[in-house]
N, C-alpha and C positions, 0 to 999 in steps of 0.2 A: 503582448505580454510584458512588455517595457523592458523589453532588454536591452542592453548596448553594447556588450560585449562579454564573453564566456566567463561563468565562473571557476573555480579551482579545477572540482571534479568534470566540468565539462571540456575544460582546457583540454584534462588528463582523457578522459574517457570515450568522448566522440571518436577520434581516430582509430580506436582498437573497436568500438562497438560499428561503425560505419566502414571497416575495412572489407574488402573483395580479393579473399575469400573470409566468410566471418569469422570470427575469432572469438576464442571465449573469454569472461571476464568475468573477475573479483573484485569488488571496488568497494573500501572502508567509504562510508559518506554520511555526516551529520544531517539532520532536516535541516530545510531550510537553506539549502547552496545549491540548489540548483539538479538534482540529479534525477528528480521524475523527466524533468522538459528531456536532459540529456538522453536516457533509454527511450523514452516514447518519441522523439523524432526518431531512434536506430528503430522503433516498430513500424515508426509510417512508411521507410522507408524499403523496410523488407516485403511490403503487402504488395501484392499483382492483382486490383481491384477487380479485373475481368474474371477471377477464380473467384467462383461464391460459394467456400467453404471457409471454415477458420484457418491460418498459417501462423500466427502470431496468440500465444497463450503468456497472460503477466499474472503471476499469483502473488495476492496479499495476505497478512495475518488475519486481516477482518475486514468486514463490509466495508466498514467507512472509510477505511486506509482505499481500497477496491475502488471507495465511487470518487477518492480524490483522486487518485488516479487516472480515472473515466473524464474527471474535470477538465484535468489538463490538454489528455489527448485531444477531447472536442475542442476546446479553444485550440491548438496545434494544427486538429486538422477540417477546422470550419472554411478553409478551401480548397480543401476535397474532399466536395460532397460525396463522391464515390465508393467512398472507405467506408465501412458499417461496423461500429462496435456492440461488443452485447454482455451484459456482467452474466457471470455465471457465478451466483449467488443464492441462501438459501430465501426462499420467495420468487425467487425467477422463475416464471413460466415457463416449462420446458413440456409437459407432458402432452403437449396436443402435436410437438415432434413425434413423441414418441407413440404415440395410439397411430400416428397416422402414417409411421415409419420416415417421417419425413426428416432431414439434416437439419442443423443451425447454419445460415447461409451468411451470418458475418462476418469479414474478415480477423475480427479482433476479438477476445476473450480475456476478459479483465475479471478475475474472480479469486474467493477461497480454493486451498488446497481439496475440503471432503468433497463440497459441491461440484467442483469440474471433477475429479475422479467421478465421481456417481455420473456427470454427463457425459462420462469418455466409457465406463463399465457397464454400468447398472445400465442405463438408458442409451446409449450408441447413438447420441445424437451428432458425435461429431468423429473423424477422424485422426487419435493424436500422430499418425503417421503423416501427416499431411502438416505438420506444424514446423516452420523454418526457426523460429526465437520463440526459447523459453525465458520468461521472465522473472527472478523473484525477490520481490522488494522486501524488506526489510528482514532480514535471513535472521539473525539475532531474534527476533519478539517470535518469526516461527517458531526455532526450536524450544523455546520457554514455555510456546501454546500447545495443550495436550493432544498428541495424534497429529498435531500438523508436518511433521518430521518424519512419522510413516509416511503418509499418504502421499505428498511432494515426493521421496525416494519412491513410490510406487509409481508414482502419473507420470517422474521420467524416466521410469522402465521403459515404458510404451510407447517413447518418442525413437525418432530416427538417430542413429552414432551420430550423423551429420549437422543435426540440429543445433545453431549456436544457444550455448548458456550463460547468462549472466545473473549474476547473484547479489545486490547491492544489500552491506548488514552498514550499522553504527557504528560496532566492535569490531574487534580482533580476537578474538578470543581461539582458544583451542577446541571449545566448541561449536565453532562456528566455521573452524576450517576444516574439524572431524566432519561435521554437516555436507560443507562445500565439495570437496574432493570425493564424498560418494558420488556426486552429480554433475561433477565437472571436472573432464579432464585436460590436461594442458593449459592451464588457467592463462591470462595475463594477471597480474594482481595491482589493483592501485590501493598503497596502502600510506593514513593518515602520520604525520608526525604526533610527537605526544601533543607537541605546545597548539597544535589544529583539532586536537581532539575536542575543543571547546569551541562554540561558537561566539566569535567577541561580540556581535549585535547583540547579545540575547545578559542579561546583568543576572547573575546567583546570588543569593543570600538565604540563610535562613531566619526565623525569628525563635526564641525560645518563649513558650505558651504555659500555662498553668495547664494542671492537669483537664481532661474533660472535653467533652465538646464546646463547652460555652466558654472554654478558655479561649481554645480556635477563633473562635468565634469573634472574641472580642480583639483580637488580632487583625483578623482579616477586616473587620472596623476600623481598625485604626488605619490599615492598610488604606485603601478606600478615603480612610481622611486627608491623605498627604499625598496621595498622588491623585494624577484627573488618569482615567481608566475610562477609556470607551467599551473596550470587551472584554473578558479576562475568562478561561475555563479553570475551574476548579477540579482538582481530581481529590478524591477521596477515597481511604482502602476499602472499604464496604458499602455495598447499599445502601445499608437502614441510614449511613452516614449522610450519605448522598441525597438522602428522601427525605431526610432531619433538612440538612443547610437550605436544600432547594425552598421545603417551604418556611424556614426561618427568613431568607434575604426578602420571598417573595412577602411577607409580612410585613418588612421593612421597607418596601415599595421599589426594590429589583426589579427588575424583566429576566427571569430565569427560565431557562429550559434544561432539561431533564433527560439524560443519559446514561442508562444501564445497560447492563448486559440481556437482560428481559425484555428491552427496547425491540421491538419489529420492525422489518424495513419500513415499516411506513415512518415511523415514530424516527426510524435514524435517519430518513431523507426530509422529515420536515425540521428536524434539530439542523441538519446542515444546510437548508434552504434558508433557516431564521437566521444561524448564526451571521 
């Protein structure tokens, strides 16, 4: 994974997440520094492969947050093959557990908040007493996502006092440590300076556009004129937007793929296979 040596957050964060006896944790952390590798080695680490039931639960805001996730662990832990992960996700095959009474026998549960609830309640495919590290990435885009801030305060009802927590968000916010402290007691907290709140790799600017879509449009043109761009994701507030530019660039002879909320797992594992 070309690493050479720890970044900020992992500097900070491995020792209190790799400690014996675990220890809870709060950690401010931007994309991109490093902090899925950081918790997902503290998950490889907590799994007893001879148990073939789940002990390690990491919940994301959404699927494809979930299956990056998924990404990293496999690379992490593509030498041990022993460890078994399994997203708990909507489209995941669970029901032929549950007709058959049978358990999820992976060690690792990489999923949405309602989906694993529904497989810890509704369906009792899994044991959440039996779960050592709960996970929860990205705590800030939860509580902005409708119901995911119930259901997370309900699925770690269900867990053991003992279970360690950690909570990685972007922010600091007040609502995000009103969030935290339902779920987590005795925190350790690693928290960003302001001047770190920015990532220096990453360049900001805006452009100022005429009104309209095809104002946009002639922006991100020019955009495109002046820099060499191998990939670029476009975000847009609306659909109909998004369903506009897609087949505007694709006219203009783009290679675009196509990402909504409508999107099905099929459609968001082959967007992040092309990408």
């Amino acid at each position: 994974m070309k690493f050479s040596k720890p970044s900020k957050i992992q500097e900070k964060a491995l020792p209190l997440l790799l400690a014996d006896p675990p220890q809870n944790l709060i950690a401010q952390s931007q994309s991109g520094t490093g902090k899925t590798a950081a918790f997902v080695l503290a998950m490889l680490t907590r799994v007893d492969a001879s148990k073939p039931y789940p002990q390690i639960l990491c919940l994301s805001p959404t699927f494809d947050l979930a299956q990056q996730t998924g990404k990293v662990l496999q690379q992490m832990a593509q030498y041990f093959p022993e460890i078994k992960m399994k997203y708990a996700v909507r489209g995941s095959r669970v029901f032929q557990h549950r007709l058959s009474n049978e358990k999820v026998t992976e060690h690792i549960l990489i999923g949405t908040a309602g989906t694993t609830l529904d497989w810890a309640v509704k369906y009792r495919v899994f044991d959440p007493k039996l779960i050592n590290m709960f996970v929860l990435d990205e705590g800030d885009v939860m509580i902005d996502t409708q119901g995911q801030q119930d259901q997370t305060i309900r699925l770690h009802r269900l867990l053991r006092t003992d279970c360690q927590n950690v909570l990685f968000s972007a922010t600091y916010s007040e609502e995000v440590m009103s969030f935290a402290n339902k779920i987590i007691s005795d925190p350790n907290i690693i928290r960003l300076r302001g001047s770190e709140e920015s990532l220096d790799n990453i360049k900001q600017y805006y452009v100022w556009c005429t009104a309209g879509d095809e104002g946009k449009y002639t922006a991100l043109t020019n955009i495109y004129g002046v820099l060499t761009i191998g990939q670029c994701i476009v975000f847009c507030r609306v659909k109909k937007s998004a369903i506009w530019l897609a087949g505007k660039m694709n006219k203009d002879g783009h290679a675009v793929a196509l990402l909504t909320g409508q999107s099905n797992v099929e459609q968001r594992i082959a967007f992040s296979d092309t990408y």
